[in-house]
ZAMARGU-4260 file (C-alpha; in steps of 0.2 Angstrom, whole numbers, plus 5000, padded with zeros to 4 digits):
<rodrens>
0) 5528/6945/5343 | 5519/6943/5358 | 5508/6931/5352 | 5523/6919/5346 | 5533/6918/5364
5) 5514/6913/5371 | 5515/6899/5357 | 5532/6894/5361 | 5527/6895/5380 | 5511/6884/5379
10) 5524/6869/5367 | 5533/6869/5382 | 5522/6866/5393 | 5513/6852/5384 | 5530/6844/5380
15) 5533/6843/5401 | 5517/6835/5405 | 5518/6823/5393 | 5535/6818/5400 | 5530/6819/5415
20) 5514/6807/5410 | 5527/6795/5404 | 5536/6795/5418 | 5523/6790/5430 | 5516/6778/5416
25) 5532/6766/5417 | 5533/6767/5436 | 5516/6762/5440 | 5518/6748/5426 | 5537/6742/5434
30) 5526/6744/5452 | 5513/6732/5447 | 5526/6720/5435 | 5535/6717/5454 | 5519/6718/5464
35) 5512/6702/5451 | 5527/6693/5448 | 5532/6677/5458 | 5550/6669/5463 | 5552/6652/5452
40) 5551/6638/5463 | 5568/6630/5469 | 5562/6612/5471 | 5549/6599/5461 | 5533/6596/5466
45) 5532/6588/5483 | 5549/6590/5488 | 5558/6604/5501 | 5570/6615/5501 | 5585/6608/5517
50) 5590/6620/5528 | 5606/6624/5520 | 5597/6630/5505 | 5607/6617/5493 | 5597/6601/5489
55) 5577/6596/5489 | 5571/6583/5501 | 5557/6570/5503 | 5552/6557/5515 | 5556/6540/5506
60) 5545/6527/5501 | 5542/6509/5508 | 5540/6497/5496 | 5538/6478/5498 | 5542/6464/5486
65) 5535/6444/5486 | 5545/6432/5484 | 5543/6413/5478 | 5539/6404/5495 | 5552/6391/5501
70) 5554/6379/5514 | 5570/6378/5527 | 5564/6357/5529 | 5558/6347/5517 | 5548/6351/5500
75) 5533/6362/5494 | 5517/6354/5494 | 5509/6357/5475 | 5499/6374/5482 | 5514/6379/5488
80) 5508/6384/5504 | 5516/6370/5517 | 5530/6361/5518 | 5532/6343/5520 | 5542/6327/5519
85) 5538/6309/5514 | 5532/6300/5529 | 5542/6284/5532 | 5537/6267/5529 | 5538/6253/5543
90) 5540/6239/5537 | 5528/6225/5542 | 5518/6207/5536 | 5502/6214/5525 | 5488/6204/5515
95) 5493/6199/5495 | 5479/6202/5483 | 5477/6202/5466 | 5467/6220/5457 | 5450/6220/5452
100) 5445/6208/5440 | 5461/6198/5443 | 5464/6181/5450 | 5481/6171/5453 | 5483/6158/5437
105) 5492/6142/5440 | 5497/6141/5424 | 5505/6158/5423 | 5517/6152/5442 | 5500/6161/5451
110) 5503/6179/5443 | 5488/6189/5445 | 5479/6187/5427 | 5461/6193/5420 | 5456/6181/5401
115) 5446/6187/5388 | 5442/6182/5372 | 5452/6185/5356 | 5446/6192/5339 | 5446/6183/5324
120) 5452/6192/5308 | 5442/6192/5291 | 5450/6184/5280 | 5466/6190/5273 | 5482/6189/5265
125) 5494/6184/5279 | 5507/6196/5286 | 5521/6203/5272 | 5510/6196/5256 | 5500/6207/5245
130) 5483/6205/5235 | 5466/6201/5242 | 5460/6188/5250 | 5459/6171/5238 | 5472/6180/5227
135) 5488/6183/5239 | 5506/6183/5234 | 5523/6190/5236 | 5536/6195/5225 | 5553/6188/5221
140) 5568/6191/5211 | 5571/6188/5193 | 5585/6176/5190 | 5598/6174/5178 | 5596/6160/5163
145) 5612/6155/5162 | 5631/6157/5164 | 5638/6174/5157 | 5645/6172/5141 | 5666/6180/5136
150) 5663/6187/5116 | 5681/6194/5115 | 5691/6179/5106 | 5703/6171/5120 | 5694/6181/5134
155) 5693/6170/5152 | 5676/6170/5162 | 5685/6173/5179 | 5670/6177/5192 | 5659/6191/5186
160) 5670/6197/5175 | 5680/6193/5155 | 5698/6192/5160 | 5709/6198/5143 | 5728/6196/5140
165) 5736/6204/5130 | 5753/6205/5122 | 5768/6207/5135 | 5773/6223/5142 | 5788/6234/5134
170) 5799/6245/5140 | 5794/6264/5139 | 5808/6276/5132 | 5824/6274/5138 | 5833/6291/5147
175) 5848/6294/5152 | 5855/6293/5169 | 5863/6311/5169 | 5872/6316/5187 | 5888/6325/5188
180) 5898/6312/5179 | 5886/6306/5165 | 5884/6320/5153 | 5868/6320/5139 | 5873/6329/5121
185) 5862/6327/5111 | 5855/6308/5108 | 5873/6305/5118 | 5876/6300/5132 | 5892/6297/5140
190) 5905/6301/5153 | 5924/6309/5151 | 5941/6300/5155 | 5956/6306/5155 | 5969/6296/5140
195) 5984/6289/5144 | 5998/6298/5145 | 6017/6296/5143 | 6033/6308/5145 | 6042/6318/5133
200) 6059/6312/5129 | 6073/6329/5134 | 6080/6339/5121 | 6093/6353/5121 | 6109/6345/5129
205) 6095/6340/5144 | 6097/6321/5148 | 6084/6311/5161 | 6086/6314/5179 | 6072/6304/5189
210) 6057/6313/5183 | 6066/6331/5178 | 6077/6333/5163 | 6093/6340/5167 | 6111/6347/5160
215) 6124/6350/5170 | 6138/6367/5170 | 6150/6359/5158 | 6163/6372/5163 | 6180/6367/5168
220) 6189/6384/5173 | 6181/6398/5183 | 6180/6409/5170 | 6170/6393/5161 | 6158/6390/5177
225) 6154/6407/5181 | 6150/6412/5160 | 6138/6396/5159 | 6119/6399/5160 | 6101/6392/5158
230) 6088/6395/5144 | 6072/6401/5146 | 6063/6390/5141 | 6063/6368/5132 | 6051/6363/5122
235) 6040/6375/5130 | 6042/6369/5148 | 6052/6385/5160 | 6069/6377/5164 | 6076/6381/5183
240) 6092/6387/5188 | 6098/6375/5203 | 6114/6389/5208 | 6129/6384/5221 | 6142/6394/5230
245) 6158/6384/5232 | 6175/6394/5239 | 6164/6412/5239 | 6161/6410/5221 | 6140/6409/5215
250) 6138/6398/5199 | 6124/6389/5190 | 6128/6372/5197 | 6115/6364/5185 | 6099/6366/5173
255) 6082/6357/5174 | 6065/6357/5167 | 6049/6344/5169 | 6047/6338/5154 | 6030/6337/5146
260) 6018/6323/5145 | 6010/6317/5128 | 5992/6311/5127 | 5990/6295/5119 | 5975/6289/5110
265) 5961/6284/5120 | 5956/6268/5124 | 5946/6255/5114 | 5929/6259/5116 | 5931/6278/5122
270) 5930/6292/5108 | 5940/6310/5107 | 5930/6323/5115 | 5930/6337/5102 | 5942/6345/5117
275) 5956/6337/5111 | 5960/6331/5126 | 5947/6320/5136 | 5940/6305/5129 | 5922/6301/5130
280) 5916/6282/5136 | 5897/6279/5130 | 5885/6275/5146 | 5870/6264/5143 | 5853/6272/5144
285) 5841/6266/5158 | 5827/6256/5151 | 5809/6266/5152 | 5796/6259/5163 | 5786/6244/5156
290) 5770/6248/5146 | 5756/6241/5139 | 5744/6245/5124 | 5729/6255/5126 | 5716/6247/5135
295) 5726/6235/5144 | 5734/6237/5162 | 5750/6228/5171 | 5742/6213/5182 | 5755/6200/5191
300) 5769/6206/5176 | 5754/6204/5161 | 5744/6216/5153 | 5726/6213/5156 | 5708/6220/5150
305) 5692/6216/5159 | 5677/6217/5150 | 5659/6211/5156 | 5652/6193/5151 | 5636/6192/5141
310) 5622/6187/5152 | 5604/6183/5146 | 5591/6192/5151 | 5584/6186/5170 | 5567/6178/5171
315) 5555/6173/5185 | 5558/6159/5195 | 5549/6144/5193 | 5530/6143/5203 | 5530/6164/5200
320) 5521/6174/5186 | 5528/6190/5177 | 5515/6203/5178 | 5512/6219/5169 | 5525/6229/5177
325) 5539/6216/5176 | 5539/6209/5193 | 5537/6192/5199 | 5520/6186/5209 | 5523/6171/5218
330) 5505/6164/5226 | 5503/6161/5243 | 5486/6155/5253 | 5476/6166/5263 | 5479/6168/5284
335) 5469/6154/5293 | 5463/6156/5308 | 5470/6171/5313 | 5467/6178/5329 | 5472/6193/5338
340) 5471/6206/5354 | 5463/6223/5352 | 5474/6230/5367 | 5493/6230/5364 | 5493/6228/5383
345) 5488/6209/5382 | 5496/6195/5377 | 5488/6182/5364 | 5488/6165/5371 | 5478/6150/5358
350) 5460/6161/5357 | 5462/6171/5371 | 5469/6187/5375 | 5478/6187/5393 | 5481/6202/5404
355) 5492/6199/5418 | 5497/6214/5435 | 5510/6212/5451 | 5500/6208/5467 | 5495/6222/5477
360) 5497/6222/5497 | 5484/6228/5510 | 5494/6238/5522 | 5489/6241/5539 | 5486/6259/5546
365) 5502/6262/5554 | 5511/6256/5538 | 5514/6275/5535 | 5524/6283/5551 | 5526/6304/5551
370) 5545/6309/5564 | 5538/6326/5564 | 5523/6333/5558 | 5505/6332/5553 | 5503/6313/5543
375) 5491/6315/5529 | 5484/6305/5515 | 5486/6312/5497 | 5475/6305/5479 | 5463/6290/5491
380) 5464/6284/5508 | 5476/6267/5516 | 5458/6256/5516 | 5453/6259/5498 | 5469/6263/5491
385) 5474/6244/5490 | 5458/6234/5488 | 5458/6234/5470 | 5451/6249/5463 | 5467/6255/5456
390) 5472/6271/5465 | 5488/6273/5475 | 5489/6284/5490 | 5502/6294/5496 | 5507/6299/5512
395) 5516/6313/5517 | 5519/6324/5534 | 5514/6342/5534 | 5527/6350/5541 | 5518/6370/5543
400) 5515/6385/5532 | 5530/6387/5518 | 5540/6405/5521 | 5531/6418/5512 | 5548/6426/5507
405) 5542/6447/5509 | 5553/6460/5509 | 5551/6478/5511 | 5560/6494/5511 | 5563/6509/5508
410) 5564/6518/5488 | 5567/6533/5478 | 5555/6535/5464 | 5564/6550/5461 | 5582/6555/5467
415) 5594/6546/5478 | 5594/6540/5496 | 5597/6548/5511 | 5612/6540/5522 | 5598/6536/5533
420) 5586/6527/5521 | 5572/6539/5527 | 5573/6552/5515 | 5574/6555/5493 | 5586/6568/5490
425) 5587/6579/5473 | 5598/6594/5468 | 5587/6610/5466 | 5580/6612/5448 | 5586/6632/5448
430) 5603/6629/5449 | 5615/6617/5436 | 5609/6598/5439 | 5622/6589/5448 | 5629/6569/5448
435) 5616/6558/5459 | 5625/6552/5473 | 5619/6544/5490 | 5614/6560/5501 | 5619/6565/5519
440) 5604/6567/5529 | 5596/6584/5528 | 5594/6596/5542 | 5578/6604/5546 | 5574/6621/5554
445) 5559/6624/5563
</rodrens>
């Protein structure tokens, strides 16, 4: 018993030093976590935190830009370091003379002129022939033999071509004109009109009265005259009753009807419709347009065909030679005595080749006069320019340097300007990034 409460005792004692191991373990490991670790930084590299804690600053950068250079007078020279204008010309009497190797001709008004030789071709065929020299010619057309010839019996040779006639036109189909009159049934064609008519004669006791047949109350007491009446009807036709008061008593005073009429039979030339009532009068059918036969079309009121004549075959003209590929070779002689110039730049006159120039002038030195300006001479100089050699000076007047158009300024090559121009300003990178804007400027402290 004794010797279990010892065990028990020594467990318990293990179990608090290794808690308490533990212990001291994780507080010198959280001690030495915080002793090693480091804040993260609040700014990129090479900025500074502002003095209000909430942006990074730098001192902006001065950068500088060339420009094309440009003058305020005047031109650029082809360096394009000076500036310059033209120098004006004064004008005055100078020296005429012809270039080198040219004299004045009197026989070209005294133009400046310089005379050489022409060449002289080989012989040749002579501009537009073909062949080889001795055996030159050109070619020509084949002609016809003879006049076209019309095979078609009664055919006309009218120009180039056969002129046919035929028989006379005819009329096409004829139609008939229908509108709202003229009615087509069938192969018919006609329009309706109405008979003649003429009155029935009265029946009944009714006698003619104007246009109305009528009877009158044949009563002769009142009894009579007030007993008397009308029928309904005549020879199908309703009958009227015309009544009359006379003395406060109302009587039929009379009875009338309108007779009816009676078609008679239509007139010569017209037919009963199958109505029974209208007649029908023929109407003539319109003639169809005029036609010919096949082949042949209308021309001036005839029908005509055009054919083409028969022709025979073409040959050469006379002096020319058919040669193995059907065209005709005419001879011609060979190009005598043809000269010409080498140079596209003179002109041939008999055997010689003439080049002509304008006279040149010999200026004197103050030819060439500079209002502002430094004068200077440009591709020879004023006394060998115009002696001949064929170089032209040019003067001009060197104004100074050109403007070298350099600008500078400050830049950003990461965030945004200061107010100030003097300072980049970024949010800090530990916090949420915020819209680039133009920055106040930044305070310092310290």
């Amino acid at each position: 018993m004794e010797a279990t409460k010892k065990t028990s005792t020594t467990k318990a004692a293990l179990l608090v030093i290794a808690a308490l191991s533990m212990l001291l373990s994780g507080l010198f490991i959280a001690t030495a976590s915080r002793s090693d670790a480091s804040p993260p930084p609040a700014c990129p590299d090479g900025f500074s935190l502002t003095a209000d804690a909430k942006n990074c600053f730098q001192a902006a950068t001065v950068t500088s830009a060339d420009n094309p250079n440009s003058c305020e007078t005047g031109q650029l020279t082809p360096d394009g370091t000076k500036c310059y204008v033209a120098a004006r010309i004064i004008p005055q009497e100078g020296k005429t003379l012809c270039p080198k190797g040219y004299s004045p001709d009197d026989s070209l008004g005294a133009m400046c002129a310089r005379f050489e030789p022409a060449t002289l071709r080989d012989a040749a065929c002579p501009d537009g022939a073909r062949g080889t020299a001795g055996a030159c010619y050109i070619l020509v057309a084949k002609g016809p033999r003879g006049a076209g010839v019309c095979s078609t019996v009664g055919a006309v040779l009218v120009g180039t071509n056969c002129v046919v006639t035929g028989a006379a036109p005819q009329n096409g189909t004829s139609s008939c004109p229908v509108s709202a009159t003229v009615i087509q049934t069938g192969s018919e064609c006609y329009t309706l009109i109405a008979p003649p008519t003429s009155m029935a004669a009265c029946s009944g006791g009714f006698v003619m009265f104007g246009s109305v047949c009528k009877q009158n109350n044949p009563g002769t007491t009142q009894a009579e005259l007030v007993a008397f009446t009308c029928p309904a009807t005549v020879d199908g036709a309703v009958v009227t009753a015309n009544r009359h008061t006379i003395g406060g008593i109302n009587k039929i005073e009379s009875c009338s009807y309108t007779p009816p009429l009676n078609n008679l039979a239509c007139p010569t030339g017209t037919t009963r419709d199958p109505n029974g009532v209208d007649c029908r009068r023929p109407v003539d059918l319109t003639p169809g347009a005029k036609q010919c036969a096949a082949g042949f079309g209308i021309v001036d009121g005839k029908c005509i065909r055009y054919e083409a004549p028969s022709t025979p075959a073409p040959q050469c003209p006379t002096g020319s030679v058919e040669d193995g590929v059907g065209d005709c070779r005419k001879p011609v002689a060979n190009a005598t005595d043809a000269y010409y110039c080498k140079s596209a730049d003179a002109a041939l006159n008999g055997k010689s080749c003439v080049y002509t120039s304008g006279f040149l002038i010999e200026p004197a030195p103050t030819l060439y006069k500079c209002e502002a300006g430094a004068r200077t001479v440009i591709g020879g100089s004023l006394s060998v320019g115009f002696s001949g050699d064929g170089t032209t000076p040019v003067v001009i007047c060197i104004l100074g340097d050109a403007n070298a158009n350099t600008t500078s300024g400050p830049s950003c090559l990461q965030g945004v300007l200061s107010t100030d121009n003097a300072y980049c300003i970024v949010p800090r990178i530990d916090t949420a990034p915020a819209a680039a804007v133009a920055a106040p400027v930044p305070s310092f402290t310290g």
